[in-house]
N, C-alpha and C positions, 0 to 999 in steps of 0.2 A: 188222484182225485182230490178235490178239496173238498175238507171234510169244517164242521161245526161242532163242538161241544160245547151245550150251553149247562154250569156246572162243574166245578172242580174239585166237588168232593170227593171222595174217595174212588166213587164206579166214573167219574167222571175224569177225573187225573189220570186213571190206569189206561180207560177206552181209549183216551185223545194220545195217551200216548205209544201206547200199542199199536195203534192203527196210523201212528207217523213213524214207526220201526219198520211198515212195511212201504213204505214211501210214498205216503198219501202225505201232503201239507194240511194240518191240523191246526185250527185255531179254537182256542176255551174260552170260551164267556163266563166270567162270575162278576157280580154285581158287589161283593169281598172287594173292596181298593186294598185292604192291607194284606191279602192273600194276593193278588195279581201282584202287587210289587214284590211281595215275598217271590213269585213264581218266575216273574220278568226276571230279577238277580240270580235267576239261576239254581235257586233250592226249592227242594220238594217239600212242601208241606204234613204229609204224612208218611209215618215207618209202615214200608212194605219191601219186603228182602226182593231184591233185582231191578225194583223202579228204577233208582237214583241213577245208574250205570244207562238203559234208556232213555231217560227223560235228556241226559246233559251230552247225549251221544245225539239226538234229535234238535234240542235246544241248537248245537252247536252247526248241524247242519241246514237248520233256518227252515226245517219242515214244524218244528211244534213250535205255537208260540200264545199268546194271553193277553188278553182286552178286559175292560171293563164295559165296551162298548157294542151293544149287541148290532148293530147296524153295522160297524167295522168287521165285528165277527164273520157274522155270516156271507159277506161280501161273495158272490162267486161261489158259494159252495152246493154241490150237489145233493149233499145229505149235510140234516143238522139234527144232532143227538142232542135229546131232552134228557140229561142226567142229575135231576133236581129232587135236594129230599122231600119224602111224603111220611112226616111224623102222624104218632100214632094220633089221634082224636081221645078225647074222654073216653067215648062208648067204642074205644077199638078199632075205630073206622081211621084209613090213609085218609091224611088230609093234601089235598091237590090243589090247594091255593098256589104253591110256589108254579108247578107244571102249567096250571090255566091264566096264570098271569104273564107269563112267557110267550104263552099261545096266543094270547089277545094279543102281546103286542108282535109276534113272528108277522101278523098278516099283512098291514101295509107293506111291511119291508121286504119281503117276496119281488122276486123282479123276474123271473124264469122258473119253471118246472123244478120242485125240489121232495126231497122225499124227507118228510118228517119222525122222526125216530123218537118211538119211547124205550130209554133204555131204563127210566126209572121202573123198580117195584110197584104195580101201581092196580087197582078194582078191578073187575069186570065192566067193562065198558067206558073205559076212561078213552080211546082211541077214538070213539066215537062223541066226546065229549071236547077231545083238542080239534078232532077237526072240525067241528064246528064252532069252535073259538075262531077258528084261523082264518075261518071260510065266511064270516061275519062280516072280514074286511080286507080280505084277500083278493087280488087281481088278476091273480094266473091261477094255473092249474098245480095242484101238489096232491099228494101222498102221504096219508099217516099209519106207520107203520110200529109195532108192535114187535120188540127183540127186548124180551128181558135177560138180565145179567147170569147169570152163576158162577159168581166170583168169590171164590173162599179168600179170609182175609190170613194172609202167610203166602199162600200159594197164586196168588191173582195173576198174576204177570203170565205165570206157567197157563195156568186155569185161561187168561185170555187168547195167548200163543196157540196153543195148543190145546182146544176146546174138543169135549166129549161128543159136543152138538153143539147146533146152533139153532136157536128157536126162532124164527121170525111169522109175525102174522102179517098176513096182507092178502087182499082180495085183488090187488092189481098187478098185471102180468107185469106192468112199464117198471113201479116200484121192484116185483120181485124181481127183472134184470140187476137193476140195479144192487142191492144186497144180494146177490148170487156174485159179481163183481168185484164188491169190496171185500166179500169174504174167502174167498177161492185163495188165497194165500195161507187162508189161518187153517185149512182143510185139504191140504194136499195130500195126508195118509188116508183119506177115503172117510174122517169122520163125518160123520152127516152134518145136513143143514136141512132142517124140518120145517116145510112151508107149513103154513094152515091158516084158519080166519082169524083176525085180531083178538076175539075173546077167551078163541082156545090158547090162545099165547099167554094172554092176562093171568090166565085160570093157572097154568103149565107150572108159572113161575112159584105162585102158593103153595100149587100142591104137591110139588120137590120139597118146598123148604118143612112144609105142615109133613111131608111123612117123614122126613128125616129125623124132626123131632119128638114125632111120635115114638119110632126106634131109639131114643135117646129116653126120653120117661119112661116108656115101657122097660128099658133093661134097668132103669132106677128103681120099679117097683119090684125088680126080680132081684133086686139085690138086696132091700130093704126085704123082700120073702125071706131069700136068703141067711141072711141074719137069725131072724127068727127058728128058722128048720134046721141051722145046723150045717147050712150048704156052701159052698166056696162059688160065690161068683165068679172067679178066673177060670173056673170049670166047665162053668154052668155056661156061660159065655162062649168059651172056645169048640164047647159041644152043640151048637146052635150055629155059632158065625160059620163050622163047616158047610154046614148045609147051603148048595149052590143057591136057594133060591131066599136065602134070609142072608148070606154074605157076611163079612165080618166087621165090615166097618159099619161106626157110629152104634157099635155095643157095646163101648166100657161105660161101666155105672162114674157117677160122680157127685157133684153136686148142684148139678142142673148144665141146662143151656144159658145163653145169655148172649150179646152183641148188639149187631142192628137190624140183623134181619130175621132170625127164628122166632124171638117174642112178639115183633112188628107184626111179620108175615102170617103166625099163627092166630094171633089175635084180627087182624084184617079179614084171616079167610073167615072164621066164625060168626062177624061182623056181617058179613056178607051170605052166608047162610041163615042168620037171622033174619036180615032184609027180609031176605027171600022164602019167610016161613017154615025155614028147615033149623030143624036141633040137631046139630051136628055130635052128638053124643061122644063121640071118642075124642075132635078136638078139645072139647071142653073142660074131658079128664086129661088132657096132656098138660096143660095149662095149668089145674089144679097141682097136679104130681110135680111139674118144675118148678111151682113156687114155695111148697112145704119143702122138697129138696135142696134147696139153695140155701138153707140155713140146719139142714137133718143132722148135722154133726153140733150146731150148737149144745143142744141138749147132753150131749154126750160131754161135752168140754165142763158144760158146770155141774152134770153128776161127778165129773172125776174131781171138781176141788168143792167137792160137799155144798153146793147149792148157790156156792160163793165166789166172782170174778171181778168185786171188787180191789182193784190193785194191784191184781195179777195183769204180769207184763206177758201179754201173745204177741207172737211175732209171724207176721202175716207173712207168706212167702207168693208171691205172684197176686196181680191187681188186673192186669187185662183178663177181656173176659177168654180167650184161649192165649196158646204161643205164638210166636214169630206177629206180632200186633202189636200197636201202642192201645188199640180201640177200649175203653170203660164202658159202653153202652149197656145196660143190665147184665155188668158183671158180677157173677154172684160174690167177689169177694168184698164188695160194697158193699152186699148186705150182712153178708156176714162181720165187717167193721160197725156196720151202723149196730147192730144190735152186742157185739162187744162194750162198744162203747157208752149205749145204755146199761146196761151192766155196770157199767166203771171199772173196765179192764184200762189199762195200757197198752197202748196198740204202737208195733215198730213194725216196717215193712219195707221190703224191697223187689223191685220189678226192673228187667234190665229194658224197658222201653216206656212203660205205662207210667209213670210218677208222678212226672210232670203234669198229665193229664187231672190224674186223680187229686194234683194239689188246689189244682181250680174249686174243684170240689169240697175238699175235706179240708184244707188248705193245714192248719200248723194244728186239727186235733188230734192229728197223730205223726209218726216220727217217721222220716225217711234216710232210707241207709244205699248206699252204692255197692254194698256185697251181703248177701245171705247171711253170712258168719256174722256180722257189725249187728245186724237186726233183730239175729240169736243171741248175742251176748248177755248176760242174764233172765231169758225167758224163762217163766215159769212154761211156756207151751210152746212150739211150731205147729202153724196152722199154712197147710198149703193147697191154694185156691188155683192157683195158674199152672201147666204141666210142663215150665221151661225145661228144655233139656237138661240145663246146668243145674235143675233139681233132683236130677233123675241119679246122678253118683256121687252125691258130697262127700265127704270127707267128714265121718261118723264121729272120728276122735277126735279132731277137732272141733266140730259140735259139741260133743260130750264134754270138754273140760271149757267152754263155752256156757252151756245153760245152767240157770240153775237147777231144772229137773230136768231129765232126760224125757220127754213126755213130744209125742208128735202126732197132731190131729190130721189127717190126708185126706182129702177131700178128692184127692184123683187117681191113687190106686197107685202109687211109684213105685213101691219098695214090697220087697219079700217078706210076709208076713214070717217066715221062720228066720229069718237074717235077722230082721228086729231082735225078734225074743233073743239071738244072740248076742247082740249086741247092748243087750242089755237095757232098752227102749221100753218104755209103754208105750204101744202105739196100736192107733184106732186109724181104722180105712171104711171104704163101702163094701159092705155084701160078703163081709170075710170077716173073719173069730180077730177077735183083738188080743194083745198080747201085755 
């Protein structure tokens, strides 16, 4: 099948390329000239563990390929994926300028029956908003349909291959042949593919990401109880996560969420229960909880040097906002640099994918190292924001004749609070006795 993605950011890179692994010819429109050329020579644009071995395995066979030219793109293709971002608004609300300016101009260029796809995160009612972009100036007959993403970012590749579900909205039998067709490869072990109408789709996608990180604040505010009573979150946690109908994942405390899509998404759907004259009271307070969260260990870091971070060298260990990612999108260890460095701490950090990224950002007000150890070398603190594997077993003694105080602020729960204390560590975590 010839397939459209218009968008090459990230859900848009993975889809176009996923979907020409199973040997549909796939062309990407972005309106980026120095992303398409980057892409035409054959390199992936962003770190995601498995792309790069797909994309140059497709490149090579002449099924994936990149335009700047959206009339070239879609040339012939049955289905064209709208994978265009929808940043947040001032007041929380997606803004859908990129997606409706797409859709104004998709309509002359239509020349046969085609099925329009939003695979962007996107309102209630946005399907019903492109097709009548499309249909303003459109000549034939088309299809807009509604398949949001759920694509973890580390895992996407897996996450697209070999999906949980498949969500698609559409009220037309012709369109759901069609995505019943494309997708029947990526569902051979029996997982589903969930029809239903366009707005249930819209809604479906918010309200995964909004409970998920419900489940992520709420085990933050049991760990911050925690603290207080006396209780070992690692406990408290694993005595809950058995329970079949609360599960275990997305119950380690830390110091918040952060990316592209939980603080987006969360804020979007509340946005939208505003509209709609509803106070969504629990979103509200998830919201509130992951922004006091994201910096809860600060406090802690300047009780321990008497009030004073002045001068003190921390050494930031992880910048993306999880592992296996380059992504900085409201990663909490941004804010937790940005308010060291009001302070007038010394800030040295190291991320084995994110650096780059956050140099744009932060560019030379703090110091960038290519190993953990280079970053630690005279820290008064380790502060660790990312949960890279290779933070998970460092090599203690050589830390130790490394810093210059033994002292580690953990922001994600790695290490054995009784290991610490043998090893002779001050060390502070979430929802667990410090030592």
């Amino acid at each position: 099948m010839k397939i459209a993605v218009v968008g090459t950011g990230y859900v848009g890179l993975v889809t176009g390329t996923c979907l020409a692994e199973t040997g549909n010819t796939v062309t990407c429109i972005d309106i980026d000239e120095e992303k398409v050329k980057t892409l035409q020579g054959g390199k992936v644009t962003i770190y995601e563990p498995g792309l790069t071995l797909l994309f140059e395995r497709n490149v090579k066979q002449n099924r994936l390929s990149f335009t700047t030219d959206l009339r070239e793109g879609i040339k012939d293709a049955k289905i064209i994926f709208l994978a265009l971002p929808t940043p947040p608004g001032e007041d929380g609300s997606a803004d859908l300028k990129y997606i409706l300016k797409v859709a104004n101009n998709l309509g002359p260029l239509l020349d046969s029956y085609t099925v329009i796809v939003d695979k962007s995160t996107v309102p209630v009612g946005t399907a019903e908003k492109v097709r009548s972009a499309i249909a303003s100036t459109a000549k034939v007959e088309f299809d807009v349909v509604s398949n949001p993403e759920f694509l973890r970012e580390g895992v996407a590749v897996d996450d697209f291959m070999k999906p949980e579900r498949v969500v698609v909205g559409t009220n037309s039998p012709k369109a759901q042949k069609l995505m019943e067709e494309l997708y029947a490869p990526f569902v051979r072990q029996g997982n589903p593919v969930i029809f239903m109408d366009e707005r249930s789709a819209e809604l479906t996608k918010y309200a995964a990401n909004s409970f998920l990180a419900t489940k992520i604040s709420f085990m933050n505010e049991i760990a911050n109880l925690c603290e207080l009573l006396g209780a070992d979150v690692d406990a408290v946690r694993k005595g809950i996560g058995s329970d079949s109908r609360i599960g275990k994942r997305f119950l380690f405390p830390g110091i918040g969420y952060g990316g592209s899509c939980f603080p987006k998404d969360v804020q979007a759907l509340a946005k939208s229960a505003s509209d709609a004259n509803y106070d969504f009271k629990i979103l509200n307070s998830v919201m509130d909880v992951n922004e006091s969260q994201r910096i809860t260990l600060m406090d802690r870091i300047k009780k321990h040097f008497n009030g004073e971070l002045k001068g003190k060298k921390i050494a930031v260990w992880g910048l993306a906002f999880k592992p296996h990612t380059d992504d900085i999108r409201e990663a909490p260890a941004l804010y937790n640099i940005e308010y060291l460095l009001e302070e007038g701490a010394i800030v040295t950090t190291h991320d084995p994918e994110a650096m780059e990224n956050v140099k744009k950002v932060l560019g030379e007000k703090i110091s960038y190292f290519s190993n953990p150890y280079d970053a630690a070398e005279g820290a008064d603190a380790v502060f660790i924001a990312t949960e890279w594997p290779e933070f998970r077993s460092p090599d203690f003694e050589r830390l130790s004749a490394l810093m210059k105080n033994k002292v580690i602020f953990d922001g994600r729960n790695l290490y054995d609070v009784n290991t610490m204390k043998e090893l002779g560590f001050t060390y502070t975590s979430i929802g667990r006795k410090s030592v």
